[in-house]
Each structure stands twice: as structure tokens, then as C-alpha cells.
N, CA, C and O atoms as a printed pandas DataFrame, in Angstrom:
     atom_number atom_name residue_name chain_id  residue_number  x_coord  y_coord  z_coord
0              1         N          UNK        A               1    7.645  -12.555   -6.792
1              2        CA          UNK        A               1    7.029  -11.934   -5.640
2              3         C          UNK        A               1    7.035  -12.934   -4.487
3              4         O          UNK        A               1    6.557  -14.047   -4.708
4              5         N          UNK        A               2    7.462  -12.691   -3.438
5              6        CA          UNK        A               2    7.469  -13.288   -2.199
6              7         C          UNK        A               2    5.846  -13.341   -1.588
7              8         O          UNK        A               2    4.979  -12.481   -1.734
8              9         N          UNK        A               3    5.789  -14.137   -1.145
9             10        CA          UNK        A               3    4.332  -14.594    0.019
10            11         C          UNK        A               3    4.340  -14.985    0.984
11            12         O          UNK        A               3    3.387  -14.872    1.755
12            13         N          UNK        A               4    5.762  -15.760    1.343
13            14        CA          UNK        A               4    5.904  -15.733    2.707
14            15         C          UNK        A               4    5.985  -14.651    3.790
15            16         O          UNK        A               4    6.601  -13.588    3.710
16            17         N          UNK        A               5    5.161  -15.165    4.951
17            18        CA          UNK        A               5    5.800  -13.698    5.968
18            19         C          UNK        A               5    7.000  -13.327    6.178
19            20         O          UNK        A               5    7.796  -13.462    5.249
20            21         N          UNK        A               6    7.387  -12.851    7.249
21            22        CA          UNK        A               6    8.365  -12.355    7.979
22            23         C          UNK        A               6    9.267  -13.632    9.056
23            24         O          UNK        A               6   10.441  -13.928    9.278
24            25         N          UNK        A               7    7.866  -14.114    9.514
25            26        CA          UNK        A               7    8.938  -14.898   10.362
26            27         C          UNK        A               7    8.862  -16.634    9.771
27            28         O          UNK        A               7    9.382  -17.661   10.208
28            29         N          UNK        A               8    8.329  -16.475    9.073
29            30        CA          UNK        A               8    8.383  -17.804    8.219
30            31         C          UNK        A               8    9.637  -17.994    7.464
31            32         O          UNK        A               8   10.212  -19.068    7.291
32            33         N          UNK        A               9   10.085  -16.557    6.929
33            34        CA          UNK        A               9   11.202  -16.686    6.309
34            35         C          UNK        A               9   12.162  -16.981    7.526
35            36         O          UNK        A               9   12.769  -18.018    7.792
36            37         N          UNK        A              10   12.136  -16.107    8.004
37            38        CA          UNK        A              10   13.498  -16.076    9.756
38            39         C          UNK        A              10   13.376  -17.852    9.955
39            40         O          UNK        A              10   14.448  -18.452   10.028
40            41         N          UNK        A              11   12.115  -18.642   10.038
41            42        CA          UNK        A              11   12.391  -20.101   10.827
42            43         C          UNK        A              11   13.094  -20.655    9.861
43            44         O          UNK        A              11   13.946  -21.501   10.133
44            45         N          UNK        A              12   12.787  -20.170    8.283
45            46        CA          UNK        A              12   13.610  -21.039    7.690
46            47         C          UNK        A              12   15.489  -20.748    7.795
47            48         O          UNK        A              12   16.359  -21.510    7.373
48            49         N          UNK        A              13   15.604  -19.952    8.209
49            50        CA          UNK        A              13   17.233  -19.374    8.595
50            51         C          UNK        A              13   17.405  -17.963    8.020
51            52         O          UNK        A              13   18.114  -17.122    8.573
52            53         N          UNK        A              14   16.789  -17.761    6.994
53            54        CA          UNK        A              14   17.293  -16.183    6.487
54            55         C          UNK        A              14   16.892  -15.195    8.037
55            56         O          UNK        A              14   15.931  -15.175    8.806
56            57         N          UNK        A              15   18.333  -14.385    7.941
57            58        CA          UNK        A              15   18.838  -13.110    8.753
58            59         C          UNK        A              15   17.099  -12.393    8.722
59            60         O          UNK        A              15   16.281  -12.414    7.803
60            61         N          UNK        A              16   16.999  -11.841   10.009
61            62        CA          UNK        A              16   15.806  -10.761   10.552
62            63         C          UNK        A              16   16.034   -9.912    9.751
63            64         O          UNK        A              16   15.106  -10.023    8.950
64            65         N          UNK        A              17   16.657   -9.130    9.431
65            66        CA          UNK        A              17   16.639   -7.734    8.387
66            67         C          UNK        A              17   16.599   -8.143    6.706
67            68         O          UNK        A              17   16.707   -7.318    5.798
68            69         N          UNK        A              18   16.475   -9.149    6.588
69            70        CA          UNK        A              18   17.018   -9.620    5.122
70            71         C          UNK        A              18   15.149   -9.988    5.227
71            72         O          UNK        A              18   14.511   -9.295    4.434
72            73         N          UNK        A              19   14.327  -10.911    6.042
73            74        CA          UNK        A              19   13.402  -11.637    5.849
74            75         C          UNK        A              19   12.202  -10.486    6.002
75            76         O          UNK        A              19   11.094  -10.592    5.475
76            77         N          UNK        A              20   12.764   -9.051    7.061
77            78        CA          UNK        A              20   11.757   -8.364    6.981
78            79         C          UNK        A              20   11.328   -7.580    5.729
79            80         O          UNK        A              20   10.233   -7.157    5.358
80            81         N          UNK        A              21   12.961   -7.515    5.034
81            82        CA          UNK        A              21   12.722   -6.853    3.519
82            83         C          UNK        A              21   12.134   -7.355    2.640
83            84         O          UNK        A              21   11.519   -6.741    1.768
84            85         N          UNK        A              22   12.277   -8.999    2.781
85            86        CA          UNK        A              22   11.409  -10.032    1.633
86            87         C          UNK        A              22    9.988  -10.153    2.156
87            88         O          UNK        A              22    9.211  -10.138    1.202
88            89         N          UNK        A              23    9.430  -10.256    3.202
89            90        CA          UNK        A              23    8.401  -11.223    3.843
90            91         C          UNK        A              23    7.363  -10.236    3.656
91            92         O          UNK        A              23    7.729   -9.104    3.973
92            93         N          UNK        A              24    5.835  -10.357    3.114
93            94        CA          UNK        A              24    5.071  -10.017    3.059
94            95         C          UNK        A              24    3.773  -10.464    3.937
95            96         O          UNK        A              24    2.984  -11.372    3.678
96            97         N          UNK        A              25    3.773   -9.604    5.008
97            98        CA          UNK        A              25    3.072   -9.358    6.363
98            99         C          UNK        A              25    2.740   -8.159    6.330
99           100         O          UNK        A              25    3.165   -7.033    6.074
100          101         N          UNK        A              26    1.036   -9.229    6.970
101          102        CA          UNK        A              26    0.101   -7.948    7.011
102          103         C          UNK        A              26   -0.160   -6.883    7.475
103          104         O          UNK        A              26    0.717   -6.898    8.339
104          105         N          UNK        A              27   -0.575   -6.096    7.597
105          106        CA          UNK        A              27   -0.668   -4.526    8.147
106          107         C          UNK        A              27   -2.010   -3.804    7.864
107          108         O          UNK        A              27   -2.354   -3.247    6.822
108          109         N          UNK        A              28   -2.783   -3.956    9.186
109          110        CA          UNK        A              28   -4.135   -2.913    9.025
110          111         C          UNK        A              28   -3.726   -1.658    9.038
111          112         O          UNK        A              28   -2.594   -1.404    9.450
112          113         N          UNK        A              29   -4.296   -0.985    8.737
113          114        CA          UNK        A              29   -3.778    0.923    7.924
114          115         C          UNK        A              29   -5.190    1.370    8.407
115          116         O          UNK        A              29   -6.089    0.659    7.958
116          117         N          UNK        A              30   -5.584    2.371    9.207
117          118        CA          UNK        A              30   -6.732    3.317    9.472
118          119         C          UNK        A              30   -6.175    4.671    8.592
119          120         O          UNK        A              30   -5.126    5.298    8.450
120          121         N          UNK        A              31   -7.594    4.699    8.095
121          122        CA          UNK        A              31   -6.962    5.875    7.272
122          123         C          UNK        A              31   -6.999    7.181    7.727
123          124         O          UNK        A              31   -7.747    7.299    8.698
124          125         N          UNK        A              32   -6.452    8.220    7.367
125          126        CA          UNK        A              32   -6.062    9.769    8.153
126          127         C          UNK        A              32   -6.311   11.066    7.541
127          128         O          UNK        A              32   -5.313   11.690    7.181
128          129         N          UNK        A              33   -7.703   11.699    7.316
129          130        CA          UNK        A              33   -8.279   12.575    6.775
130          131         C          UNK        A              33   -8.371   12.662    5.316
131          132         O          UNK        A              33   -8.589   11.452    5.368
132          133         N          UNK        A              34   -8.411   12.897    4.207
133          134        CA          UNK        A              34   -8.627   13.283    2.749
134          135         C          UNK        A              34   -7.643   13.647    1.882
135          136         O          UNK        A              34   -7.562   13.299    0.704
136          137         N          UNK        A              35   -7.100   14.158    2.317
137          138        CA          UNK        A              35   -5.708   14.575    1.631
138          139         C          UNK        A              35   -4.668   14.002    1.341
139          140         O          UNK        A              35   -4.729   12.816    1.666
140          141         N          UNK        A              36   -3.132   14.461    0.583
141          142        CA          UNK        A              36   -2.143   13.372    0.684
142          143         C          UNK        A              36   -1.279   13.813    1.811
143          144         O          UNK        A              36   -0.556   13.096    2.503
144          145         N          UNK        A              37   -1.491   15.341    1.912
145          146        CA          UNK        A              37   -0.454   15.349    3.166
146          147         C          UNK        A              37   -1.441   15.100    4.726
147          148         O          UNK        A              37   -2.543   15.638    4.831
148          149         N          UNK        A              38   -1.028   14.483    5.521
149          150        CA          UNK        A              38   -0.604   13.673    6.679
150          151         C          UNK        A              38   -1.821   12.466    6.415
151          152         O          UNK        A              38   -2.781   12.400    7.184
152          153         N          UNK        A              39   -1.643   11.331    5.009
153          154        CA          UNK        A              39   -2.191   10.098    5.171
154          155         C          UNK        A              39   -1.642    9.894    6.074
155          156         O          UNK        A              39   -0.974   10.527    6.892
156          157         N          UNK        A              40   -2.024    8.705    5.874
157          158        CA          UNK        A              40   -1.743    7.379    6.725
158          159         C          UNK        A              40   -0.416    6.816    5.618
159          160         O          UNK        A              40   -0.464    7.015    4.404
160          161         N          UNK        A              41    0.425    6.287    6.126
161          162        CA          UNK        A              41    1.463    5.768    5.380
162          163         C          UNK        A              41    1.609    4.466    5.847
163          164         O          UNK        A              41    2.055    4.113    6.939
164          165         N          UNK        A              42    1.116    3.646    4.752
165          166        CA          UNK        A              42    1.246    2.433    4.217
166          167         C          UNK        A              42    2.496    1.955    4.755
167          168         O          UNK        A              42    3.472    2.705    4.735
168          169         N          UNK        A              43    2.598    0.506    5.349
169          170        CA          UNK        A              43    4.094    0.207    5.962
170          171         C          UNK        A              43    4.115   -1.728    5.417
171          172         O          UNK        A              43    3.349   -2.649    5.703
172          173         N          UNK        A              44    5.002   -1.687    4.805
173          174        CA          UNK        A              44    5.048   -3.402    4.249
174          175         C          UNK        A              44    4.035   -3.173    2.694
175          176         O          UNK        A              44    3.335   -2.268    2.240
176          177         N          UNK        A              45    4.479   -4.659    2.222
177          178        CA          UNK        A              45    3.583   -4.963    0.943
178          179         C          UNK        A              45    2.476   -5.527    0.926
179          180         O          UNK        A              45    2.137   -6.051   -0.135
180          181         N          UNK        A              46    1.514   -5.601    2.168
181          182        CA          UNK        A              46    0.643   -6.429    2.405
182          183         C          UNK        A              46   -0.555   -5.325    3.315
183          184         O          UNK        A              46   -0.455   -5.359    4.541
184          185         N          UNK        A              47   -1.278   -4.700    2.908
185          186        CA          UNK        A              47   -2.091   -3.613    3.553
186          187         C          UNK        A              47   -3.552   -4.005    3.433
187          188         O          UNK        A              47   -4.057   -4.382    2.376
188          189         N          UNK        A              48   -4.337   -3.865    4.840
189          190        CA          UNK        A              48   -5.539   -3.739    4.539
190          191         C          UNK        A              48   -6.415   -2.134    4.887
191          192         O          UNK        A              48   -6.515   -1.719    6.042
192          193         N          UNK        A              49   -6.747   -1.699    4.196
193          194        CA          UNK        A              49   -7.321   -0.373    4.402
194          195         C          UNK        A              49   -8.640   -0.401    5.080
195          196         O          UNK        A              49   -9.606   -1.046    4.673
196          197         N          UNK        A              50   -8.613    0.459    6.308
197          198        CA          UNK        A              50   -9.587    0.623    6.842
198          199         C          UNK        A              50  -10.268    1.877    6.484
199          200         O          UNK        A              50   -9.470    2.815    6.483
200          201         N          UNK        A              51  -11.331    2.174    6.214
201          202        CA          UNK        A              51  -11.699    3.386    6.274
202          203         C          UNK        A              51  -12.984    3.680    6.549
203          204         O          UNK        A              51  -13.841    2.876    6.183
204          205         N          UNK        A              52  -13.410    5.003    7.315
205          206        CA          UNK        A              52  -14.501    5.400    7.800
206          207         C          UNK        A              52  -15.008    6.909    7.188
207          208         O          UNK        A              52  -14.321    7.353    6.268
208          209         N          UNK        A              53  -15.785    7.454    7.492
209          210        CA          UNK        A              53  -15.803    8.656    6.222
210          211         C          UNK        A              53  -15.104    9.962    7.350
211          212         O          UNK        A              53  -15.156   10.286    8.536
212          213         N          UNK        A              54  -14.362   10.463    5.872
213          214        CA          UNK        A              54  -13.487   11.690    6.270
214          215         C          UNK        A              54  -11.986   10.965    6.760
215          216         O          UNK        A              54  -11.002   11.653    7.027
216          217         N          UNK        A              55  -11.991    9.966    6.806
217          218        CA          UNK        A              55  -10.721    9.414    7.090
218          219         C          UNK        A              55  -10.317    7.929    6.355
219          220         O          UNK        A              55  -10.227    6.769    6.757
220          221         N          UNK        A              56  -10.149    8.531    5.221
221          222        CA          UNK        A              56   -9.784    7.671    4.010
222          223         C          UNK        A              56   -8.386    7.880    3.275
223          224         O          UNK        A              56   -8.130    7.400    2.171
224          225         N          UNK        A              57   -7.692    8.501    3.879
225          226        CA          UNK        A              57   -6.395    8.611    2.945
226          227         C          UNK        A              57   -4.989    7.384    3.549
227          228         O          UNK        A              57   -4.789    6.866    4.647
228          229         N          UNK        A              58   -4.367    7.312    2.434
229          230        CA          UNK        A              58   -3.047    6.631    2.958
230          231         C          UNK        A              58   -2.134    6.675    2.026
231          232         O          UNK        A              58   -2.379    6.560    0.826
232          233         N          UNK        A              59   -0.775    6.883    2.626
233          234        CA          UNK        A              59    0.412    7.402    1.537
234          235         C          UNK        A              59    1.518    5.937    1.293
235          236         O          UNK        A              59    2.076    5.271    2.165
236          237         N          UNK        A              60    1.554    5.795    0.019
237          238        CA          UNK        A              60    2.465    5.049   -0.421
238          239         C          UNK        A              60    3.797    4.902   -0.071
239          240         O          UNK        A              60    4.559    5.811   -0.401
240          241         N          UNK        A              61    4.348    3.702    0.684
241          242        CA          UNK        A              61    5.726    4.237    0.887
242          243         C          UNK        A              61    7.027    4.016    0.049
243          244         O          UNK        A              61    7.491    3.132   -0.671
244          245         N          UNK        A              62    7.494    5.632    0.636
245          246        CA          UNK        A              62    8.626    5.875   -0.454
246          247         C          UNK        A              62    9.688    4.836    0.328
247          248         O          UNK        A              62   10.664    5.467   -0.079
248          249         N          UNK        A              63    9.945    4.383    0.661
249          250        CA          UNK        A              63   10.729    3.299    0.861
250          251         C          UNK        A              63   11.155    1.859   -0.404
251          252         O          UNK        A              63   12.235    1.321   -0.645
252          253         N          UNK        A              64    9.791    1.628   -0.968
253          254        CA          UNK        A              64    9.520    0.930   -1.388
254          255         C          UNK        A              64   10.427    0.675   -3.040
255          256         O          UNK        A              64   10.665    1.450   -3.967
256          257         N          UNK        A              65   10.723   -0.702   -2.824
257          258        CA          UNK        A              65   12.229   -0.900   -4.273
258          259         C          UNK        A              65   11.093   -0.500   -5.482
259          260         O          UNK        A              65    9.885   -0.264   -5.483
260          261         N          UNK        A              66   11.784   -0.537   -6.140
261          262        CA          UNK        A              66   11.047   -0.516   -7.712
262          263         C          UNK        A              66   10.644   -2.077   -7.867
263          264         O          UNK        A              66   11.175   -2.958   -7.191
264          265         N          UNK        A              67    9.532   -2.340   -8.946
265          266        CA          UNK        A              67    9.108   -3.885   -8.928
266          267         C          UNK        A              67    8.492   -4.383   -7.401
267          268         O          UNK        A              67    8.162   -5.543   -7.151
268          269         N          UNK        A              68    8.441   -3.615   -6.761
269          270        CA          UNK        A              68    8.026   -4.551   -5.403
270          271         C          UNK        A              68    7.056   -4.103   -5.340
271          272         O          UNK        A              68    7.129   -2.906   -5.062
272          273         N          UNK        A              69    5.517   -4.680   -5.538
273          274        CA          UNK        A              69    4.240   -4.421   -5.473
274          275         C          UNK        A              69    4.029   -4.073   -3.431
275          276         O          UNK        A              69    4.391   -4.485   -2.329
276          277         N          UNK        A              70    3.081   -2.911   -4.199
277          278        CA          UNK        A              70    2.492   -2.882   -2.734
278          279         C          UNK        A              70    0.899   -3.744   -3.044
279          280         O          UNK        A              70    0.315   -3.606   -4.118
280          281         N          UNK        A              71    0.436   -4.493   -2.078
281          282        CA          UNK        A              71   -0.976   -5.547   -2.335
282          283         C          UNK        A              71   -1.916   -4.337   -0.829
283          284         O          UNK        A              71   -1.649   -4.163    0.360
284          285         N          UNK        A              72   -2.985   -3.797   -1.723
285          286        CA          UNK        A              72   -3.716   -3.123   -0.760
286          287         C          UNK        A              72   -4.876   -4.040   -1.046
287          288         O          UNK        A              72   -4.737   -4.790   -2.013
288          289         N          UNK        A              73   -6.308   -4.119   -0.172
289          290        CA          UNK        A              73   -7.773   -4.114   -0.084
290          291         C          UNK        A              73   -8.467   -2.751    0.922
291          292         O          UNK        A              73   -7.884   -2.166    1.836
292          293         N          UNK        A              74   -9.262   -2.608    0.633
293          294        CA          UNK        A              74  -10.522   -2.088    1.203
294          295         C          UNK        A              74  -11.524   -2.472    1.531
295          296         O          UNK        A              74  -12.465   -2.521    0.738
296          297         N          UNK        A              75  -11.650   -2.952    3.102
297          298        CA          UNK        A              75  -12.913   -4.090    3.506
298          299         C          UNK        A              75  -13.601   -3.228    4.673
299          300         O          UNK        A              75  -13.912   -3.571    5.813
300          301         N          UNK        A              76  -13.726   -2.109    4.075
301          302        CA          UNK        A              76  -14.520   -1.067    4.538
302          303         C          UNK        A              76  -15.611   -1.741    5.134
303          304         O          UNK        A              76  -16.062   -2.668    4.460
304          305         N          UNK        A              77  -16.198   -1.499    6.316
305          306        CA          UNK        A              77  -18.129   -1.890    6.488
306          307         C          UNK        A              77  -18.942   -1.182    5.973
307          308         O          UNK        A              77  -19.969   -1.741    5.588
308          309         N          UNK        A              78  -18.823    0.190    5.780
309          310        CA          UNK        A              78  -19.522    1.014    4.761
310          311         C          UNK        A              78  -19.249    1.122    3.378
311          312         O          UNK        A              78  -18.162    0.660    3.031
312          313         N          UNK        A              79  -19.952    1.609    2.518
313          314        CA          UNK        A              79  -19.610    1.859    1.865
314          315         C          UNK        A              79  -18.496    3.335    1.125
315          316         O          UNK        A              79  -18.757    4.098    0.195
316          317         N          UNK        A              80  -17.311    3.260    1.977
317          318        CA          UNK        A              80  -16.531    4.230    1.701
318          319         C          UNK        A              80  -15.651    3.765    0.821
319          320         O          UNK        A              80  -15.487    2.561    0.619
320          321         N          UNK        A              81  -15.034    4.666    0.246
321          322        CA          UNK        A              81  -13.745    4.535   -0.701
322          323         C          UNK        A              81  -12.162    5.165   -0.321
323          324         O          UNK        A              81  -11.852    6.309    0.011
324          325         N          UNK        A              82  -11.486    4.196   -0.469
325          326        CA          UNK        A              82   -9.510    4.139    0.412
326          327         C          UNK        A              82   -9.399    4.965   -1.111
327          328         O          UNK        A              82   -9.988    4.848   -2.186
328          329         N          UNK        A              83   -8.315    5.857   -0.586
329          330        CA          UNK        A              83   -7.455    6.889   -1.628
330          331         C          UNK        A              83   -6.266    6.667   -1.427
331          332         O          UNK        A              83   -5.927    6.836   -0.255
332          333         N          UNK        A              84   -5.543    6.372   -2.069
333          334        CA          UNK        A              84   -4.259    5.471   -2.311
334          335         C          UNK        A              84   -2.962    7.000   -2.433
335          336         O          UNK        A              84   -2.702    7.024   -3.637
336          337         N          UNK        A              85   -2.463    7.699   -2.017
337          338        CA          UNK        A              85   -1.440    8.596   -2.704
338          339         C          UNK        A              85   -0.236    8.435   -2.874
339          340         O          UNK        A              85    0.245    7.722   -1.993
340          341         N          UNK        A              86    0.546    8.812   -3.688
341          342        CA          UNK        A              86    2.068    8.071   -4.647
342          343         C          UNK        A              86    2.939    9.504   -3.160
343          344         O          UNK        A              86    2.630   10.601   -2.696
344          345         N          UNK        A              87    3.561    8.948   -3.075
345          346        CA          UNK        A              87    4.572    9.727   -1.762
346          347         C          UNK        A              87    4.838   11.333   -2.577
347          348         O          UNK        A              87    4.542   11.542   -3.754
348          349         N          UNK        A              88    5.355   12.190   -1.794
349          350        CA          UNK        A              88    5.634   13.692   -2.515
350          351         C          UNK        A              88    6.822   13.388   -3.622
351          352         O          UNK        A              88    7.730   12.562   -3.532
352          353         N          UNK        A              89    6.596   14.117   -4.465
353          354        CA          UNK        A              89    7.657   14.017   -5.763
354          355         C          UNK        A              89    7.665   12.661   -7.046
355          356         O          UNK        A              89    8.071   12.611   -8.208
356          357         N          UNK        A              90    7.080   11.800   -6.240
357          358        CA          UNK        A              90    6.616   10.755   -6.705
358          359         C          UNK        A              90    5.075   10.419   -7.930
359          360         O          UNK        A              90    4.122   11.045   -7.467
360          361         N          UNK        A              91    4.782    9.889   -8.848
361          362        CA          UNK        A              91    3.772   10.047   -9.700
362          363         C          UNK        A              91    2.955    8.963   -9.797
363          364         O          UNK        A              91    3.698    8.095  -10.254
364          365         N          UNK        A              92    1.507    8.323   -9.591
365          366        CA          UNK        A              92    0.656    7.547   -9.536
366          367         C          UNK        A              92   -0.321    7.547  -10.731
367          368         O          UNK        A              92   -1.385    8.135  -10.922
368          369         N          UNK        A              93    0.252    6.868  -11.312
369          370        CA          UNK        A              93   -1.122    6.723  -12.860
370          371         C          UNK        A              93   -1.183    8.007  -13.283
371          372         O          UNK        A              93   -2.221    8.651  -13.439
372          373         N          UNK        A              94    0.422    8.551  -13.555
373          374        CA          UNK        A              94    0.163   10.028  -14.222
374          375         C          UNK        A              94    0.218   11.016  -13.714
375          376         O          UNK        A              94    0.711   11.984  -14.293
376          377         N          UNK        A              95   -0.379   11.107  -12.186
377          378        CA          UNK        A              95   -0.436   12.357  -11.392
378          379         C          UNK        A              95    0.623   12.518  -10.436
379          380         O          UNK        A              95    1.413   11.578  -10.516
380          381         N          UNK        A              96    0.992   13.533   -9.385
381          382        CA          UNK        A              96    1.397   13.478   -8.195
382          383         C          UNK        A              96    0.626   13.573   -7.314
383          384         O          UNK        A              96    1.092   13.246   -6.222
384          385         N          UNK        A              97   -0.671   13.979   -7.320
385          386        CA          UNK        A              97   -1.509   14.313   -6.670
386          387         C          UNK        A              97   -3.145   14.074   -6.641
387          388         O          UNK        A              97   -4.128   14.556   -6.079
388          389         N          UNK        A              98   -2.865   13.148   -7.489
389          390        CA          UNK        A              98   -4.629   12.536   -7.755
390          391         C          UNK        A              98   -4.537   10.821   -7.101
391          392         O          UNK        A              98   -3.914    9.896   -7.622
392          393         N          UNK        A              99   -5.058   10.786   -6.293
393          394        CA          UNK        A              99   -4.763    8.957   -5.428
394          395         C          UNK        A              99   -5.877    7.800   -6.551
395          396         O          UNK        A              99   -6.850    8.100   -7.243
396          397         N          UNK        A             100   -5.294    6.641   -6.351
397          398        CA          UNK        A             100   -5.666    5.294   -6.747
398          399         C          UNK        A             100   -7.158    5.390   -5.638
399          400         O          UNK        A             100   -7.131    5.392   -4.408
400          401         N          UNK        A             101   -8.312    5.460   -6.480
401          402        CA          UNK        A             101   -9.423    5.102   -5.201
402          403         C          UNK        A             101  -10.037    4.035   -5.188
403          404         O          UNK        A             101  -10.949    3.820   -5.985
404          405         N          UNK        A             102   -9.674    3.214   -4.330
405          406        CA          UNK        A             102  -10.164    1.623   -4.296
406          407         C          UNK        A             102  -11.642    1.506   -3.552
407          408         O          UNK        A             102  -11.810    1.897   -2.397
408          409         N          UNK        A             103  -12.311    1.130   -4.069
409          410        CA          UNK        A             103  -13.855    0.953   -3.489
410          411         C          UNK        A             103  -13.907    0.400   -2.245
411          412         O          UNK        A             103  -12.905    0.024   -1.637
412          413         N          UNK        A             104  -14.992    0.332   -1.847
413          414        CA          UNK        A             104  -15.017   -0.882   -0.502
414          415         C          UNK        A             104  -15.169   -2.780   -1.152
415          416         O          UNK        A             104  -16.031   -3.261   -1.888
416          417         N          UNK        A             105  -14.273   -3.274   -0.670
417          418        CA          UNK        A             105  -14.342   -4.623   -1.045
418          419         C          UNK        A             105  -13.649   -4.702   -2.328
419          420         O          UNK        A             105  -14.062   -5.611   -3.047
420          421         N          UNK        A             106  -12.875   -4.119   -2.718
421          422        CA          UNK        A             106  -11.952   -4.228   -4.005
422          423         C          UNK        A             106  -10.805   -4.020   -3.200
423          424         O          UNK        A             106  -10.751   -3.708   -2.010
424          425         N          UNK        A             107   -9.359   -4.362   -4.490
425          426        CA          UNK        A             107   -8.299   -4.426   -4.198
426          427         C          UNK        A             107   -7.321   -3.829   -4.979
427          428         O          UNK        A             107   -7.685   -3.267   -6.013
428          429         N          UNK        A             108   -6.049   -3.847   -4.652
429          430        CA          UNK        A             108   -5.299   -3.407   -5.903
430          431         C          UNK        A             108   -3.669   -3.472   -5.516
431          432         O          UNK        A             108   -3.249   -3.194   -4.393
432          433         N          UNK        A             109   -2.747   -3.923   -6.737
433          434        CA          UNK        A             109   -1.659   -3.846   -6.790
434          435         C          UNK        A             109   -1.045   -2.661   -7.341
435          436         O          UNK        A             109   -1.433   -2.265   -8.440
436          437         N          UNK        A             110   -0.010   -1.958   -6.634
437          438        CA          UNK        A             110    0.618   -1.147   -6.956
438          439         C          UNK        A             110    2.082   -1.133   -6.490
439          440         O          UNK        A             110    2.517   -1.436   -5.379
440          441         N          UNK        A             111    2.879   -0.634   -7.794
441          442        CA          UNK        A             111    3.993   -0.745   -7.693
442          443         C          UNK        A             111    4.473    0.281   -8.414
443          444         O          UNK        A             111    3.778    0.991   -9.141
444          445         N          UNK        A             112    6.019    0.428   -8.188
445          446        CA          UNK        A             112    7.288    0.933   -8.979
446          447         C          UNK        A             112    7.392    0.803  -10.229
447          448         O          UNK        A             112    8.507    0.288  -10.298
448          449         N          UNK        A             113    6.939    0.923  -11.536
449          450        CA          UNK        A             113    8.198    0.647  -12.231
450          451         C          UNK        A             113    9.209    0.663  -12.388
451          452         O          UNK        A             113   10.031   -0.238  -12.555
452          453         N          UNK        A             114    9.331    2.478  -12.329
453          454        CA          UNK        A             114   10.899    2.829  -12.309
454          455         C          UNK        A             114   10.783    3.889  -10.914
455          456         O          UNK        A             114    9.715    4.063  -10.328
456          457         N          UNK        A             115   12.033    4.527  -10.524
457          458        CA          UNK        A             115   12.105    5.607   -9.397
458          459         C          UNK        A             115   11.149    6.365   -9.290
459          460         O          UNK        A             115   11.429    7.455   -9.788
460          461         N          UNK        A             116    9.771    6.313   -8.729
461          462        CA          UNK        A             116    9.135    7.639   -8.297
462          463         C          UNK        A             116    8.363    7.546   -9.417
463          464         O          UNK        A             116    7.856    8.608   -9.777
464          465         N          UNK        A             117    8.067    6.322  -10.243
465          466        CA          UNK        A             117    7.047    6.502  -11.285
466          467         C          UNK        A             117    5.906    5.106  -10.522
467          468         O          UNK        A             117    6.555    4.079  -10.324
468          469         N          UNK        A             118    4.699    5.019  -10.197
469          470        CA          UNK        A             118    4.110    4.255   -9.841
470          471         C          UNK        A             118    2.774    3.882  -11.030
471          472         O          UNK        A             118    2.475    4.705  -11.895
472          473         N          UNK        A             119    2.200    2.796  -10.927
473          474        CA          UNK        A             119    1.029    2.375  -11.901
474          475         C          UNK        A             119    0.510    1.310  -10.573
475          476         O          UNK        A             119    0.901    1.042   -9.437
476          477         N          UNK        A             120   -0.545    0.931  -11.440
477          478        CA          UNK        A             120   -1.666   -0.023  -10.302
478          479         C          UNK        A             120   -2.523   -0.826  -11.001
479          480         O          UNK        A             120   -2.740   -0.498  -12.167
480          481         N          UNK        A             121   -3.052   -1.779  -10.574
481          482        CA          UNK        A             121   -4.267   -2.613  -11.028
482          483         C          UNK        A             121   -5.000   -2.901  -10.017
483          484         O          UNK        A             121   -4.712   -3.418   -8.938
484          485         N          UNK        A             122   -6.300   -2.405  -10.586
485          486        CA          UNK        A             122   -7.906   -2.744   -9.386
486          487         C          UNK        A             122   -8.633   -3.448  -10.277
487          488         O          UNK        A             122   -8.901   -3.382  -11.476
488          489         N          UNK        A             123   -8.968   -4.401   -9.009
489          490        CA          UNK        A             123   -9.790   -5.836   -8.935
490          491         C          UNK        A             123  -11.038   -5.035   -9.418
491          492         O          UNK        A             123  -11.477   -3.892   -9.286
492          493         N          UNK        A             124  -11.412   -6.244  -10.069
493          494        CA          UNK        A             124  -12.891   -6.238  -10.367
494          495         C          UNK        A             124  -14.096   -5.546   -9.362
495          496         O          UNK        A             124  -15.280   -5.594   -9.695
């Protein structure tokens, strides 16, 4: 798994399109009503979830290789809960349609195994 950013990789010489695919840079995410259709869609492997109530959703992106963890948190000020959803056609811990719900102040890795099959681990 990569940890460098984006342009950390670029100073070291790797090509802009090559370092944006490796580099893991951050990305605040506001989340976008309850549902999976029109989250918020998750962009990069490095997400922090914002959420306020009634606007807690965010969609996994189908972009994303197999093996390449997406790294979310939820540093909510309230106590709300981020709903994580696996993209359309795609399956999340079993479902297509039931989201990863990360608490406020927890975290979680989620990834690919294989094409359109996703699993996750939440922090303590």
C-alpha cells in the first residue's frame, strides 16, 4: 500500500498520471442524503467523511483496482453515522445495497477483493 501523496511521488520523478494513480491524498467527502443513489462519491484512497444528519451517504468508487483499499474516517461533530455504499452492481459485506456504517470517530478500510466484490474492516 502506498502512503505517499500525489505530489510527493511527482517530486520524486514519477509521471503526474502514474503518481495520481499511486499517491494517497486526502479528500473531505460531505455526505449527500441517505440513500445509495445520488451519495456522495468517494474520490481517491484517502477519505474523510463528513456528515451532518440526513446527509450521510457516500458511494464507493467504481473506479477503484481490486486490492486497493479505500482508507475512510468519520470525524463527525455530532454524533452521526457515514454509510459507506459498494457502487451499483457491485457487493459490500454481502449486500448490494446495505452500506458499511462507520460511527462518528471510527474508521475503516475497504477494498476489492475481486471485481465488484468488496469487504471492510472498522476500527475499534
Amino acid at each position: 500500500m502506498i502512503v505517499a501523496s500525489t505530489t510527493t511521488l511527482m517530486g520524486l520523478g514519477i509521471a503526474g498520471e502514474l503518481a495520481d494513480i499511486m499517491g494517497a491524498d486526502y479528500f473531505l467527502a460531505v455526505g449527500t442524503g441517505i440513500t445509495q443513489v445520488g451519495a456522495k462519491s468517494l474520490i481517491g484512497d484517502n477519505a474523510e467523511l463528513n456528515v451532518s444528519a440526513g446527509q450521510t451517504a457516500f458511494l464507493l468508487p467504481v473506479t477503484q483496482a481490486v486490492a486497493e483499499p479505500v482508507m475512510a474516517v468519520n470525524t463527525s461533530a455530532t454524533a452521526t453515522t457515514a454509510l459507506v455504499f459498494p457502487p451499483a452492481t457491485h457487493t459490500l459485506n454481502g449486500s448490494t445495497t446495505v452500506p458499511l456504517s462507520i460511527p462518528q470517530f471510527k474508521s475503516a478500510i475497504i477494498w476489492q477483493y475481486k471485481p465488484k466484490f468488496w469487504t471492510s474492516i472498522l476500527s475499534n
